[in-house]
N, CA, C and O atoms as a CHARMM CRD file, in Angstrom:
* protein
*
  348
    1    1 UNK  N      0.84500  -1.18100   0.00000 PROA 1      0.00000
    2    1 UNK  CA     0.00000   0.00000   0.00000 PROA 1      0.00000
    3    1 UNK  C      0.89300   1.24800   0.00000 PROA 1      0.00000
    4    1 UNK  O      1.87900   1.21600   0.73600 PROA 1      0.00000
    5    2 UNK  N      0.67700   2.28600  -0.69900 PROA 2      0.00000
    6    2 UNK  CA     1.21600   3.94800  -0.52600 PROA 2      0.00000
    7    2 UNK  C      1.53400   3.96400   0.95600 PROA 2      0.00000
    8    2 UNK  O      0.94200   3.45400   1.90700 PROA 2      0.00000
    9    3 UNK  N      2.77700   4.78800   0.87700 PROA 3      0.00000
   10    3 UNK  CA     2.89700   5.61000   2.37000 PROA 3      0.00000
   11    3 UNK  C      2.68400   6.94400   1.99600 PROA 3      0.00000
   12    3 UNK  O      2.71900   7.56800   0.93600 PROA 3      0.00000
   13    4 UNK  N      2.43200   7.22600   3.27600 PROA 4      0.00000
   14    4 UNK  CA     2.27500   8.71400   2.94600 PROA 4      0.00000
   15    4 UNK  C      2.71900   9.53800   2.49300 PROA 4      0.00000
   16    4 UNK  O      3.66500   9.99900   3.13200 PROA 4      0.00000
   17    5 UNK  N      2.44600  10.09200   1.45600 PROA 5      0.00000
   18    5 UNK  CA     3.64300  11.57600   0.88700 PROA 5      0.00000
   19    5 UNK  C      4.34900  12.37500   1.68500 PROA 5      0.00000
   20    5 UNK  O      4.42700  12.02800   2.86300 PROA 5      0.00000
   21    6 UNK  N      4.78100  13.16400   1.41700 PROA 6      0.00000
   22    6 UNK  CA     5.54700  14.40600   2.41100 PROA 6      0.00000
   23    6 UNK  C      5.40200  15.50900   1.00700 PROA 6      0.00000
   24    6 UNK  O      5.21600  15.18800  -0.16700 PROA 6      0.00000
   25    7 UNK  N      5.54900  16.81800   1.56400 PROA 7      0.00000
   26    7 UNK  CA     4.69000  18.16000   0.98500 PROA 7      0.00000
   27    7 UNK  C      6.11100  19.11700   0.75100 PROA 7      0.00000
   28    7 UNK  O      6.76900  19.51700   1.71100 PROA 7      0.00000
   29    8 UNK  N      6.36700  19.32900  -0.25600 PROA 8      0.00000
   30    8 UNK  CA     7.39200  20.19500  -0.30200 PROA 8      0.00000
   31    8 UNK  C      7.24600  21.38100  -0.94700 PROA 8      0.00000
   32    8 UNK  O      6.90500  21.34100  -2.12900 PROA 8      0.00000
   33    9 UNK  N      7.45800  22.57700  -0.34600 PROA 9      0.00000
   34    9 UNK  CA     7.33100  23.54500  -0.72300 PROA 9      0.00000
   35    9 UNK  C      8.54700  23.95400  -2.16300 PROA 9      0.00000
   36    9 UNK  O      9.52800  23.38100  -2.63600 PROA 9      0.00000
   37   10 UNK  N      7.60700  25.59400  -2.54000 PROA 10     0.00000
   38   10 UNK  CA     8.61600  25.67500  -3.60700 PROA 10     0.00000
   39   10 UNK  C      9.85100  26.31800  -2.88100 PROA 10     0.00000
   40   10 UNK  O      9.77300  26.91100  -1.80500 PROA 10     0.00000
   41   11 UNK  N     11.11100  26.10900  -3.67600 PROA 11     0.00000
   42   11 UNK  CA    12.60300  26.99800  -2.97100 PROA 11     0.00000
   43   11 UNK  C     12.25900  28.26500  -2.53800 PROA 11     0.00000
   44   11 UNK  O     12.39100  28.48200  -1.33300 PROA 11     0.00000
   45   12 UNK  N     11.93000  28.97300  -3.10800 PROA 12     0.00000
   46   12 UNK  CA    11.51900  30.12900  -2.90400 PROA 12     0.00000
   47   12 UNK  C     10.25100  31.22900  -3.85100 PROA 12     0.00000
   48   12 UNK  O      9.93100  30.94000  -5.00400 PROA 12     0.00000
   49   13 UNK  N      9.94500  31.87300  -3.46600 PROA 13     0.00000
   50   13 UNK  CA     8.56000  32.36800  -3.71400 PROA 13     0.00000
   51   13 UNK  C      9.26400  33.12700  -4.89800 PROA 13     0.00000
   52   13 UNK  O     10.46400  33.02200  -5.14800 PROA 13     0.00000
   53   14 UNK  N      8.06800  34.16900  -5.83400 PROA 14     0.00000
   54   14 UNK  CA     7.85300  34.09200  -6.73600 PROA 14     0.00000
   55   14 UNK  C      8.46000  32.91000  -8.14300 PROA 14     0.00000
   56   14 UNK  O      8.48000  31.69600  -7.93700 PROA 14     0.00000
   57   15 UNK  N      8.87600  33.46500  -9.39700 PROA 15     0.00000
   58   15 UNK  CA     9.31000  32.96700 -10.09600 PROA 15     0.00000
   59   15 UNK  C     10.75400  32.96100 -10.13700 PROA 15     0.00000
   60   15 UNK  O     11.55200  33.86200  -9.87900 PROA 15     0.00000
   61   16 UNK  N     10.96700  31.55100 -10.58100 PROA 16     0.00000
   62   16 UNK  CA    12.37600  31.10100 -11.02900 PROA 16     0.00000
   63   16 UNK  C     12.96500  30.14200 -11.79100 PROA 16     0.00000
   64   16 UNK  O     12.12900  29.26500 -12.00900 PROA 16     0.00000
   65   17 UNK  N     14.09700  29.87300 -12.34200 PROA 17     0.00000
   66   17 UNK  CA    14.27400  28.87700 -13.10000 PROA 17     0.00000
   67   17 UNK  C     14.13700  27.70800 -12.44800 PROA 17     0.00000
   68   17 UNK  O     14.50200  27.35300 -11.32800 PROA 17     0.00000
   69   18 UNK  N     13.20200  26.82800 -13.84400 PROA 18     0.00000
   70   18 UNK  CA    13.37700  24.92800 -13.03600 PROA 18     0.00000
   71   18 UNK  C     12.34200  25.10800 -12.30000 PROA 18     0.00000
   72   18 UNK  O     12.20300  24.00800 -11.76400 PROA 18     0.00000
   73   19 UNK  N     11.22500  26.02400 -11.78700 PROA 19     0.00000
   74   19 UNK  CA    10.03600  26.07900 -10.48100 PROA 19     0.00000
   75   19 UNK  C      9.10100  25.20100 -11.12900 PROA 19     0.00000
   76   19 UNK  O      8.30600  24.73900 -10.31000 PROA 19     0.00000
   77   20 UNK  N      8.86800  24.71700 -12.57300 PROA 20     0.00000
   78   20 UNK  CA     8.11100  24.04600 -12.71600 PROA 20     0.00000
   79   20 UNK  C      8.35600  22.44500 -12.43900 PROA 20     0.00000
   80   20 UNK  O      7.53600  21.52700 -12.44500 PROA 20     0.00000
   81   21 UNK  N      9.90200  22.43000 -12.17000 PROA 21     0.00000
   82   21 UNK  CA    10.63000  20.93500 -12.58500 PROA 21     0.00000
   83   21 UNK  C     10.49400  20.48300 -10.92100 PROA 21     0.00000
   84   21 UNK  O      9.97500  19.42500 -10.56300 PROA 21     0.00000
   85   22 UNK  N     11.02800  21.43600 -10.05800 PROA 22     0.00000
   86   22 UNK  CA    10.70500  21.50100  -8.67600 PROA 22     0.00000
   87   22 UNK  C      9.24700  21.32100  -8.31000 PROA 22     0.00000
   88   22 UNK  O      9.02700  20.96700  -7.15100 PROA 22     0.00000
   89   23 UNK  N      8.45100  21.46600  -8.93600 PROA 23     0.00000
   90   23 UNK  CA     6.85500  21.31300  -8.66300 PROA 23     0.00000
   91   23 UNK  C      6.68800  20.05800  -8.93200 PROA 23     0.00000
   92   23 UNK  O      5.86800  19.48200  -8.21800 PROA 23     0.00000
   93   24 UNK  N      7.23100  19.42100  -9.77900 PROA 24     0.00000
   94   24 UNK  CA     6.66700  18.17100 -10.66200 PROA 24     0.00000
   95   24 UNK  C      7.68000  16.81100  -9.46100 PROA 24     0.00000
   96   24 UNK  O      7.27000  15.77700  -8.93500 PROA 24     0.00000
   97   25 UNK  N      9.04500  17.46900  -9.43500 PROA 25     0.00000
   98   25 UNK  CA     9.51600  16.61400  -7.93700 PROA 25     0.00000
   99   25 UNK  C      8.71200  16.56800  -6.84100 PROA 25     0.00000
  100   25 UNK  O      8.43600  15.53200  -6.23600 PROA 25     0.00000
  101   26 UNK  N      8.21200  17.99200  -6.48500 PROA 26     0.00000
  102   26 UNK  CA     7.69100  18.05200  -4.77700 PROA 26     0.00000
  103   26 UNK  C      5.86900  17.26100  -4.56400 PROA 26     0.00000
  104   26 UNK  O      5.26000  16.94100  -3.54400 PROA 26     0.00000
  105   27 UNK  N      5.47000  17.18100  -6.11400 PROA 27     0.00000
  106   27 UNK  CA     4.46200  16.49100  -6.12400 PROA 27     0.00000
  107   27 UNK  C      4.35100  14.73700  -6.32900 PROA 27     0.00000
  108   27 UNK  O      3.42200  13.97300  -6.06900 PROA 27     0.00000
  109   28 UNK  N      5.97000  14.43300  -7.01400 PROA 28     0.00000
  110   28 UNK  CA     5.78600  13.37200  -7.30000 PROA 28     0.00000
  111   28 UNK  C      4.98000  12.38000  -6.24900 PROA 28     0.00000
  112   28 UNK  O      3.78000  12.16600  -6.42100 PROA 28     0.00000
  113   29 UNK  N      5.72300  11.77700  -5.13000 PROA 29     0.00000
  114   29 UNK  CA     5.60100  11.44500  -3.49300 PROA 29     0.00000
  115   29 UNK  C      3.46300  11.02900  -3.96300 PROA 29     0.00000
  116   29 UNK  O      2.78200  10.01000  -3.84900 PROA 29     0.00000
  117   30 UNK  N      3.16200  12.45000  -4.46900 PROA 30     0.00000
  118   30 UNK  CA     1.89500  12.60500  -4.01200 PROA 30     0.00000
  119   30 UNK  C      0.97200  11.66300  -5.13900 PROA 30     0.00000
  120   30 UNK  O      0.00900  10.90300  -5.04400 PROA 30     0.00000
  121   31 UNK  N      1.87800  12.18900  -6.29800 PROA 31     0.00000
  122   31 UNK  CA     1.00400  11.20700  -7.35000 PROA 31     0.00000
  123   31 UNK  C      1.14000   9.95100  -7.49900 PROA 31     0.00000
  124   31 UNK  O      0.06900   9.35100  -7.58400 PROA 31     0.00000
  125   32 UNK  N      2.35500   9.13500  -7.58200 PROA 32     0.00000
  126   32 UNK  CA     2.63700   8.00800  -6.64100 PROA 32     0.00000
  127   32 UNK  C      1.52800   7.15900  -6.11600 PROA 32     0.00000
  128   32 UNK  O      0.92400   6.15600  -6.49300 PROA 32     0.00000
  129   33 UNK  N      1.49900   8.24700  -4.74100 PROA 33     0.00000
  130   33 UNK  CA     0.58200   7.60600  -3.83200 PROA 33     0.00000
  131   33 UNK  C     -0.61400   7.38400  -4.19900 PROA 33     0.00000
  132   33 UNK  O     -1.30300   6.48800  -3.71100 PROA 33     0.00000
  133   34 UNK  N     -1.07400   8.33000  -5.27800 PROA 34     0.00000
  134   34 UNK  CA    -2.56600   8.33000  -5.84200 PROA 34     0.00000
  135   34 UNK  C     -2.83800   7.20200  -6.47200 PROA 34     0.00000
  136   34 UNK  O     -3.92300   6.62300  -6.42700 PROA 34     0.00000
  137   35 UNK  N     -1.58100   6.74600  -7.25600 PROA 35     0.00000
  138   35 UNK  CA    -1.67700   5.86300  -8.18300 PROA 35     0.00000
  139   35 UNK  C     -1.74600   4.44000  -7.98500 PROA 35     0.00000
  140   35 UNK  O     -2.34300   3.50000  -8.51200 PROA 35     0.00000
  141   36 UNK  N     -0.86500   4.61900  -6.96800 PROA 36     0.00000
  142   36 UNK  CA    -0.91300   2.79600  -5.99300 PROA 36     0.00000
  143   36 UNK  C     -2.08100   2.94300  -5.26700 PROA 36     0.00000
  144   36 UNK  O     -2.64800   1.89700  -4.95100 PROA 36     0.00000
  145   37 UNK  N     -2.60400   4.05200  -4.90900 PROA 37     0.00000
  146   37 UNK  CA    -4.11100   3.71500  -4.22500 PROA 37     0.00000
  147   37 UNK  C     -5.15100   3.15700  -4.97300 PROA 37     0.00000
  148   37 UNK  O     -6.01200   2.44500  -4.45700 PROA 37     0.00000
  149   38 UNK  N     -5.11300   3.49500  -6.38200 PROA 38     0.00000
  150   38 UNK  CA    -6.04100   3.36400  -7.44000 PROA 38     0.00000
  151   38 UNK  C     -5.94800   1.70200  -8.22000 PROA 38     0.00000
  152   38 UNK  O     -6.71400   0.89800  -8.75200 PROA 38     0.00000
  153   39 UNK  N     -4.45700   1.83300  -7.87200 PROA 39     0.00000
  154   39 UNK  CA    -3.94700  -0.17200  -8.63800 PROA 39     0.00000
  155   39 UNK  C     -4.46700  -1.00600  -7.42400 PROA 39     0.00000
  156   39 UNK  O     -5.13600  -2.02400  -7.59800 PROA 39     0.00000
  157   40 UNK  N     -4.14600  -0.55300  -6.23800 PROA 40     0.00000
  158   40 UNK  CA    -4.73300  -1.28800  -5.22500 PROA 40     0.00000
  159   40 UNK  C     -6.14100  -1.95600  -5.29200 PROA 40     0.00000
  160   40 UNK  O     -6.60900  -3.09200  -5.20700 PROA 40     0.00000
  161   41 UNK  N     -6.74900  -0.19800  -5.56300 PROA 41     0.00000
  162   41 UNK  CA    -8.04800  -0.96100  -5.46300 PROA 41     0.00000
  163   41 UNK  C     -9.00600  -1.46800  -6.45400 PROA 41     0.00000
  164   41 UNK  O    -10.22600  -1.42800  -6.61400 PROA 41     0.00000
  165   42 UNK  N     -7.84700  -2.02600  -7.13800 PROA 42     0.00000
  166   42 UNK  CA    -8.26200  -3.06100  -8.75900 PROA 42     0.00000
  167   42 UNK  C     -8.11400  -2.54300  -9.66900 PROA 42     0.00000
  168   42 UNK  O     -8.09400  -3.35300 -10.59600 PROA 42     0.00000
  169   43 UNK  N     -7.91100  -0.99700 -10.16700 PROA 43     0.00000
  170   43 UNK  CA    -7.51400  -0.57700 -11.55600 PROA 43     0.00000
  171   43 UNK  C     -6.32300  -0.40000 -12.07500 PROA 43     0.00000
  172   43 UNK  O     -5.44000   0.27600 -11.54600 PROA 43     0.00000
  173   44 UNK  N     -6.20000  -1.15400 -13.42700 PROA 44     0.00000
  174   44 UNK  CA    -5.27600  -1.37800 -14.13800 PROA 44     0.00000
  175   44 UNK  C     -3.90800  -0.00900 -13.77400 PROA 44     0.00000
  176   44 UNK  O     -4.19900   1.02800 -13.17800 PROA 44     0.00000
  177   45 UNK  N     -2.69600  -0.27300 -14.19900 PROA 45     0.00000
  178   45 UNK  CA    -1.63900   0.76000 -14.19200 PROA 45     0.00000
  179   45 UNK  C     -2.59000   1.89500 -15.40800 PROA 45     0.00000
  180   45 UNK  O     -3.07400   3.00900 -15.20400 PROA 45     0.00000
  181   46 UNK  N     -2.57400   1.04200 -16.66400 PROA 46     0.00000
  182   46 UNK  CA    -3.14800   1.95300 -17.31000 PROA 46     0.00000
  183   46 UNK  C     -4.66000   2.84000 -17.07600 PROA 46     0.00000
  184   46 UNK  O     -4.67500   4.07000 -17.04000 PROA 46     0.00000
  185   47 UNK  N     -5.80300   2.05900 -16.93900 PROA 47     0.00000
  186   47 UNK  CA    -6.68800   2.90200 -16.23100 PROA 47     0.00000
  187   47 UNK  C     -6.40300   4.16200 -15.18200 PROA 47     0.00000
  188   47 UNK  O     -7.04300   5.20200 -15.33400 PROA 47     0.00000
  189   48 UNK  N     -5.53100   4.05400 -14.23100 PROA 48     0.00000
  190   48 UNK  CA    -5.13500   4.62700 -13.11400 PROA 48     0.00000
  191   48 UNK  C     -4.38400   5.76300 -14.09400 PROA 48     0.00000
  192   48 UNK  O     -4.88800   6.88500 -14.05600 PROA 48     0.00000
  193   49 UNK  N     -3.08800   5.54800 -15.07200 PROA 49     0.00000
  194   49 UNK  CA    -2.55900   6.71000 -15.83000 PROA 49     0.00000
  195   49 UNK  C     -3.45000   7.10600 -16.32700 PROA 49     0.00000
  196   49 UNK  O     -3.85500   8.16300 -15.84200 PROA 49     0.00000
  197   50 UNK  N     -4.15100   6.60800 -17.37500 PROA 50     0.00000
  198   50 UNK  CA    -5.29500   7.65400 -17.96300 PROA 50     0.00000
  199   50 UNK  C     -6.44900   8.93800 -17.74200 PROA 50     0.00000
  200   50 UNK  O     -6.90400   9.89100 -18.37300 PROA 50     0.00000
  201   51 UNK  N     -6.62800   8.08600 -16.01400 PROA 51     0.00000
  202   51 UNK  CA    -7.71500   8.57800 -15.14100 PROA 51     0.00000
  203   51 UNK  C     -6.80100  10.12800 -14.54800 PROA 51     0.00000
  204   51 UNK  O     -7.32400  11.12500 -14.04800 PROA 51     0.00000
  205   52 UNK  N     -5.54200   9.92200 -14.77300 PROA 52     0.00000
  206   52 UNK  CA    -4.61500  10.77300 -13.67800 PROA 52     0.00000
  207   52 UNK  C     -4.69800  11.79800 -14.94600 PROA 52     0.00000
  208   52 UNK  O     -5.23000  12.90400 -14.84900 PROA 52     0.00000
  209   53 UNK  N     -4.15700  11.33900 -16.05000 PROA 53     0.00000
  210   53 UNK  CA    -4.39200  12.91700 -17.02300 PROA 53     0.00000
  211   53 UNK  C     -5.38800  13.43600 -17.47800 PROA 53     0.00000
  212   53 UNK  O     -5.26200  14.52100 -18.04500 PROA 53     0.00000
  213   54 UNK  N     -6.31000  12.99400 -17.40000 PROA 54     0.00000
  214   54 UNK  CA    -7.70600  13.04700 -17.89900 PROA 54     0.00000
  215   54 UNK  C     -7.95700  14.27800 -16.84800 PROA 54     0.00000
  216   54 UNK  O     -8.35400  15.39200 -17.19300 PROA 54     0.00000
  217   55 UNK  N     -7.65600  13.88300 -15.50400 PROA 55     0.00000
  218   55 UNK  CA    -7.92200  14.65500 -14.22600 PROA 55     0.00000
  219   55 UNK  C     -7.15400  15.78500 -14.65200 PROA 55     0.00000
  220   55 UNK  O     -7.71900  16.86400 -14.83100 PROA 55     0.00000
  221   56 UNK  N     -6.01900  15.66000 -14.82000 PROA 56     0.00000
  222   56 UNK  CA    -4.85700  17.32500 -14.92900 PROA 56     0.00000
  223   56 UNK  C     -5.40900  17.79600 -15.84800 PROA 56     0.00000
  224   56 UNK  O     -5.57500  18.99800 -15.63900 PROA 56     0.00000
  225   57 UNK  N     -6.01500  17.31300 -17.31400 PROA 57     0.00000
  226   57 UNK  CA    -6.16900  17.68400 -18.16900 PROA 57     0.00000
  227   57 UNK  C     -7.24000  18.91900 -17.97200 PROA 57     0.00000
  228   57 UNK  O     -7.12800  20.07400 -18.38300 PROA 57     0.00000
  229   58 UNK  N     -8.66400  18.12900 -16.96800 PROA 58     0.00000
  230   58 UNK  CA    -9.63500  18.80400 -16.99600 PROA 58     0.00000
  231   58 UNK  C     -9.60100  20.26400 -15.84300 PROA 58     0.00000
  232   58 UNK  O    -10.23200  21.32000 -15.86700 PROA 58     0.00000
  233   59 UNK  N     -8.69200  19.78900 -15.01300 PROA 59     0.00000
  234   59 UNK  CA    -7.86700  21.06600 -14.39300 PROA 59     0.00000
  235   59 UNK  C     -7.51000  22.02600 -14.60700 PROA 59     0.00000
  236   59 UNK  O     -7.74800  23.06200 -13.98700 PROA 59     0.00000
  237   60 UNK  N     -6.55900  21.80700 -15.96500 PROA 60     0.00000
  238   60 UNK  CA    -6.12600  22.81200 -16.58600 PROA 60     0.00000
  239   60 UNK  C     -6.98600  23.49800 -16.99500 PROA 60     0.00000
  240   60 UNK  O     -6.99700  24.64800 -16.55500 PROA 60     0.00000
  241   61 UNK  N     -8.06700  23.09900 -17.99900 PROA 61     0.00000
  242   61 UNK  CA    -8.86500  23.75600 -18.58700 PROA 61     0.00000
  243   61 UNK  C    -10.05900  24.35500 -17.72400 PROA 61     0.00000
  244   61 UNK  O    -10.95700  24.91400 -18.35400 PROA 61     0.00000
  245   62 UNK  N    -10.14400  24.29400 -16.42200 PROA 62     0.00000
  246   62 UNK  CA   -10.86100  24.71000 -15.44000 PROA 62     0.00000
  247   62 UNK  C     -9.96300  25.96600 -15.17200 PROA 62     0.00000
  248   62 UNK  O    -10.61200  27.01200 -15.15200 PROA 62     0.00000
  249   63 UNK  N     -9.15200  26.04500 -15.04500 PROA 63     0.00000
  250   63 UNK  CA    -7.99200  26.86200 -14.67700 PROA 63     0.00000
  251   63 UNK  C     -7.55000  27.92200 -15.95200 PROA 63     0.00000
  252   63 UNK  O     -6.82800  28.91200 -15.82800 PROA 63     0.00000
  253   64 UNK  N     -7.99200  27.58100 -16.82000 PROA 64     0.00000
  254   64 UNK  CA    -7.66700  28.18600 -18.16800 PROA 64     0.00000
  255   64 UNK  C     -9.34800  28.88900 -18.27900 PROA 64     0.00000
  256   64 UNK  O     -9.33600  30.11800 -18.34200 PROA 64     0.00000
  257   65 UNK  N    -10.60700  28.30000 -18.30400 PROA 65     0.00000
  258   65 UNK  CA   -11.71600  29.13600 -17.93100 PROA 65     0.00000
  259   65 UNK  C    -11.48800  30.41100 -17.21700 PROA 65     0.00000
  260   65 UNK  O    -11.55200  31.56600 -17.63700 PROA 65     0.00000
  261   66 UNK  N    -11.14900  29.85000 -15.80100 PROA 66     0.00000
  262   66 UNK  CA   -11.22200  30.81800 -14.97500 PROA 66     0.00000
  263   66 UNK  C    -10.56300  31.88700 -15.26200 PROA 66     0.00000
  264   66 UNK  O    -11.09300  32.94900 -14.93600 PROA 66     0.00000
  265   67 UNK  N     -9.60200  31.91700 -15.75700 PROA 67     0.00000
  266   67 UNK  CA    -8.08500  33.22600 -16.19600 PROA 67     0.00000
  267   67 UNK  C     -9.44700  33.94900 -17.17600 PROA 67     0.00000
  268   67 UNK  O    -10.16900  34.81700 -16.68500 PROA 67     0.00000
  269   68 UNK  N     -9.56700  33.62700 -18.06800 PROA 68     0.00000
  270   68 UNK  CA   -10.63000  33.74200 -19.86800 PROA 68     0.00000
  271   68 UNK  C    -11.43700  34.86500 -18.70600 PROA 68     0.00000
  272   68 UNK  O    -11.38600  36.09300 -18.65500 PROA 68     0.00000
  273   69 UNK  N    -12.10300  33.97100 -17.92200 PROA 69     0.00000
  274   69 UNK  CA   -13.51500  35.04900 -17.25000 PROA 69     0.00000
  275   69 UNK  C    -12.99100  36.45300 -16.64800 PROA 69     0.00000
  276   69 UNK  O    -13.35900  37.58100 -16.97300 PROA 69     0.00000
  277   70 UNK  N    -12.06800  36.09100 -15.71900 PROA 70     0.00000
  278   70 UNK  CA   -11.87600  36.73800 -14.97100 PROA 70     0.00000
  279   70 UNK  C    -11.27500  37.89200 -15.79700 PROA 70     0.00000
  280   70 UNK  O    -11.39100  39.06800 -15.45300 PROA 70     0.00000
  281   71 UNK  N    -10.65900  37.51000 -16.84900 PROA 71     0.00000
  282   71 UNK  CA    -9.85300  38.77100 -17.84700 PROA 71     0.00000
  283   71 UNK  C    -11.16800  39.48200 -18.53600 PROA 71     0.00000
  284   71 UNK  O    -11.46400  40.67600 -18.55000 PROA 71     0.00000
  285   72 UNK  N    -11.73300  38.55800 -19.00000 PROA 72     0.00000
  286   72 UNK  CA   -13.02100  39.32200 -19.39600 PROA 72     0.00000
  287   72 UNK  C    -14.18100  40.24200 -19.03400 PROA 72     0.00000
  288   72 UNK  O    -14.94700  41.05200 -19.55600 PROA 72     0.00000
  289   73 UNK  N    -13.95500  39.79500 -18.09800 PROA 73     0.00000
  290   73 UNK  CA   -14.90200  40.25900 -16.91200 PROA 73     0.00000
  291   73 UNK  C    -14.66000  41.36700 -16.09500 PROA 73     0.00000
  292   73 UNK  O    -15.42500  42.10600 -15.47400 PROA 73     0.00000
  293   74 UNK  N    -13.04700  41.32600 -16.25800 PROA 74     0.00000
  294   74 UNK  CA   -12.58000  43.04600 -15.79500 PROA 74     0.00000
  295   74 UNK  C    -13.16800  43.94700 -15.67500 PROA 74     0.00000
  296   74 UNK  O    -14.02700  44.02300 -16.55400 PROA 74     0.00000
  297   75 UNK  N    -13.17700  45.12900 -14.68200 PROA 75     0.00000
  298   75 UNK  CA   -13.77900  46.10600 -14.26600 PROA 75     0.00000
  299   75 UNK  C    -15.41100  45.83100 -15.12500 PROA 75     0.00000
  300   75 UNK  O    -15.80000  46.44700 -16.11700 PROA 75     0.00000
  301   76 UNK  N    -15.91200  45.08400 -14.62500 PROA 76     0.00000
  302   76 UNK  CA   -17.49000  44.83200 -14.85900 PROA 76     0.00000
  303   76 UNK  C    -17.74100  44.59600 -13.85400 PROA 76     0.00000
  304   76 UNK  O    -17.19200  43.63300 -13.31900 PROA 76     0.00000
  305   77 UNK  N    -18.63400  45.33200 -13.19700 PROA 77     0.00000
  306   77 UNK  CA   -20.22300  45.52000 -12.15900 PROA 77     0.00000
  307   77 UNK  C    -21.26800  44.82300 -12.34300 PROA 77     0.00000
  308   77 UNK  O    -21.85500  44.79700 -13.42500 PROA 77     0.00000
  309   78 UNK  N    -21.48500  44.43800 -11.73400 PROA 78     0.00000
  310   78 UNK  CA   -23.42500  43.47600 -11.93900 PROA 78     0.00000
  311   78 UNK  C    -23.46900  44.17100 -10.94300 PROA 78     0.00000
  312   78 UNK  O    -22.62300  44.13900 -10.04900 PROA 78     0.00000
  313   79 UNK  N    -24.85100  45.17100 -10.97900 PROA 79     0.00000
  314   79 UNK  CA   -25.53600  45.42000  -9.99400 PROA 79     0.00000
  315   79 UNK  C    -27.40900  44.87600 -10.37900 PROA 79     0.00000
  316   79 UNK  O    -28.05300  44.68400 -11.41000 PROA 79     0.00000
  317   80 UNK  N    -27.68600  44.80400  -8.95000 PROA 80     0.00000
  318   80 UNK  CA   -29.21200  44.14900  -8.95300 PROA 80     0.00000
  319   80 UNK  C    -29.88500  45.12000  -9.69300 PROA 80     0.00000
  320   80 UNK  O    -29.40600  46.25200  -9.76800 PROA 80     0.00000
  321   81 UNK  N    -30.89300  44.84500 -10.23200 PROA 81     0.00000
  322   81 UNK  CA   -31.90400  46.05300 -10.74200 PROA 81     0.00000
  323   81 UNK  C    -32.56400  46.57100  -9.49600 PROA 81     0.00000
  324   81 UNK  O    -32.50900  45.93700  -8.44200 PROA 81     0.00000
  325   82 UNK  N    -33.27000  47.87400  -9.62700 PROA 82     0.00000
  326   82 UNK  CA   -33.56800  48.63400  -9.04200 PROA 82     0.00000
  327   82 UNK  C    -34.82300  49.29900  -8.94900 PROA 82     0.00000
  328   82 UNK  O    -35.03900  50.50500  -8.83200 PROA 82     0.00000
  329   83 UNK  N    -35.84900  48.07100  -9.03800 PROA 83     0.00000
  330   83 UNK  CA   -37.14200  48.25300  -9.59600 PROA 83     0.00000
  331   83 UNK  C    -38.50800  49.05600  -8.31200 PROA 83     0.00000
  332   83 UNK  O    -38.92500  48.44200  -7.33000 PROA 83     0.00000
  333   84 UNK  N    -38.81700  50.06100  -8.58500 PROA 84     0.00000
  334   84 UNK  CA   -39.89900  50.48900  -7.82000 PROA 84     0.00000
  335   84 UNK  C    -40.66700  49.54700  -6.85800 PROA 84     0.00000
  336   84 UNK  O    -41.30500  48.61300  -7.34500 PROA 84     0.00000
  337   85 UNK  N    -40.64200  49.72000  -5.67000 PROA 85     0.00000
  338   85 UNK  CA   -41.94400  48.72000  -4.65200 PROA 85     0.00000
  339   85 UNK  C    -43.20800  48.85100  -5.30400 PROA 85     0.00000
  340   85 UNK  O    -44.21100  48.18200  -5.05600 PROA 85     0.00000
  341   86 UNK  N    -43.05900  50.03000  -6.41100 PROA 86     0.00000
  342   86 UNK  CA   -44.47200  50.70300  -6.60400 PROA 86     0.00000
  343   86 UNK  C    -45.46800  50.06600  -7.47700 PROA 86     0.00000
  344   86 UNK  O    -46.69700  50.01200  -7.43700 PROA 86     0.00000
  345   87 UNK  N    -44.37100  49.48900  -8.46500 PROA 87     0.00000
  346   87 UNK  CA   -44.78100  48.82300  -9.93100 PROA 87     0.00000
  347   87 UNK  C    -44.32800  47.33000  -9.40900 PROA 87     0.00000
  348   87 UNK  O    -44.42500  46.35800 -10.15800 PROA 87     0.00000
């Protein structure tokens, strides 16, 4: 069975060279563990890889939405309407 991961932060904060290569180390531990949890509990190596990018995949593009809106959406207000008690 997986042992537990351990969590590693990045070297240092903002950007730097290799921070993505350092991300992909400090997560390994984690995906690993995901993956032997998933063979464990009866799915194939391959099922388990597929299921794992399928997952990042749909991440990304959750993550790639959100940037799209939020740029778009810039200095835009929704305010409630403001309709008379009267009418």
């Amino acid at each position: 069975m997986a042992k537990h991961p351990r969590y590693v932060s990045p070297k240092q904060t903002g950007l730097y060279p290799d921070r993505d290569l350092d991300c992909q180390m400090a997560m390994e531990d984690v995906f690993q563990s995901v993956a032997e949890y998933g063979e464990a509990a009866g799915w194939s190596e391959r099922e388990v890889a597929d299921a794992l990018i399928e997952l990042a995949h749909n991440r990304w593009f959750m993550l790639e939405a959100k940037e799209k809106m939020f740029e778009e959406g810039a200095g835009v207000i929704i305010r409630k309407d403001r309709t008379s008690p009267l009418h």
